[in-house]
N, C-alpha and C positions, 0 to 999 in steps of 0.2 A: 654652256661653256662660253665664256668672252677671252680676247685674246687682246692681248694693251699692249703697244708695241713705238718703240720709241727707237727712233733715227736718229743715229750720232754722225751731221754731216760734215763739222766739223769738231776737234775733238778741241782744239786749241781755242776753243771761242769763249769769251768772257764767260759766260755761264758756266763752262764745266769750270774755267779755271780759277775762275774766284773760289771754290768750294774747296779742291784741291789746294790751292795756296793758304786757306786761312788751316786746312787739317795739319798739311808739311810745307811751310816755307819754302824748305831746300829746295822743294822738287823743280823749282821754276830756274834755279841756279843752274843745277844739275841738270835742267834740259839744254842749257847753252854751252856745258864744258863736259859731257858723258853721252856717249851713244846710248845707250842703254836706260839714261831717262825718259827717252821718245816712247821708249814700250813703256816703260814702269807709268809716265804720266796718262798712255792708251788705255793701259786695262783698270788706271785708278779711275778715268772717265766711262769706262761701265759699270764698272761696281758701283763709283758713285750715280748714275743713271738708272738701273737699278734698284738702289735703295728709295731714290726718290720718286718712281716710280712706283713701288712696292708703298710707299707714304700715302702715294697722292690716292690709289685707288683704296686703300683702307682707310680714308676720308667719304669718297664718296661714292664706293658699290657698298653693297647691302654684304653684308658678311656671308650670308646663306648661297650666293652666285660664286661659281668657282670660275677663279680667274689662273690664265696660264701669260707670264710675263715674257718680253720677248724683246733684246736689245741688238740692235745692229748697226753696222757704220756701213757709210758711204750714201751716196745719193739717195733722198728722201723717196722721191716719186718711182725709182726701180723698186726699193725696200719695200714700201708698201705693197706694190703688184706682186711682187715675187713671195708677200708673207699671204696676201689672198689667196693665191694660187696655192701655197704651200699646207695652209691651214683649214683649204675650203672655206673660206670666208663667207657668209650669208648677205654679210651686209656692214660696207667701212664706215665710219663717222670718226668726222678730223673738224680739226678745228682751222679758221680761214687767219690769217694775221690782218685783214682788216688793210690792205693796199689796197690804192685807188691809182689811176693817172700815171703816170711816168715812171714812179715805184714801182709798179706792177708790171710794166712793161720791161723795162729795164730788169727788175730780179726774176722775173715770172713767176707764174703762179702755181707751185705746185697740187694745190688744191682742185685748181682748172683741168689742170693734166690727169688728175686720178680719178676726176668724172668722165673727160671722155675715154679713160684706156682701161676701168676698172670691171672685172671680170663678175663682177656685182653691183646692187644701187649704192649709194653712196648718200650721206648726210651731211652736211656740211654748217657748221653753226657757225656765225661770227661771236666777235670777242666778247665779252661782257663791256659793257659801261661804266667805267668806273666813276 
């Protein structure tokens, strides 16, 4: 069983919202003058998280591995511990963003932090080269 699991830590962040905006225009209107866009723009960033999600692993696991998808908000480095824990996790593997120097200091490193608090080993790949 592999468990793929994707932290929404901010939902408002150009990624989700560009995909949201090119689907429904409005919706970006309608978060400035309607309470009720705040949620409708929430749950269009997991479903759209989700499906991209759902894309990216039937790209690259093997069709025969049963994968169980898993979307959550709020802080990165909690989500993860809390899905180890919750899932009996064997073994995490994340991806690093590749910060050096002052970046890194300044935003920290959540990758850092899930090595030393993680209730299992931990893998850690930097970015690809493009």
């Amino acid at each position: 069983m592999l468990d793929v699991l994707h932290v929404i830590h901010n939902p408002f962040d150009e990624i989700y919202m560009t995909g949201i905006t090119q689907a429904d225009p409005a919706s970006i209107e309608g978060y400035t003058t309607e309470p009720q866009a705040r949620a409708k723009i929430l749950r269009a960033t997991e479903e759209s998280s989700e499906i991209l999600l759902k894309q990216f692993c039937r790209e690259v696991i093997p069709s025969h591995i049963k994968v169980r998808y898993h979307v959550r908000k709020g802080d990165p480095f909690e989500n993860i511990l809390e899905s180890a824990e919750d899932f009996l996790i064997d073994l995490i593997v994340l991806a690093t963003h590749g910060r050096t120097g002052i970046k890194r200091l300044v935003i920290g490193n959540v990758a850092e932090k899930i090595v030393r608090h993680a209730p299992c080993p931990v893998l850690t790949l930097k970015p690809m080269e493009r």
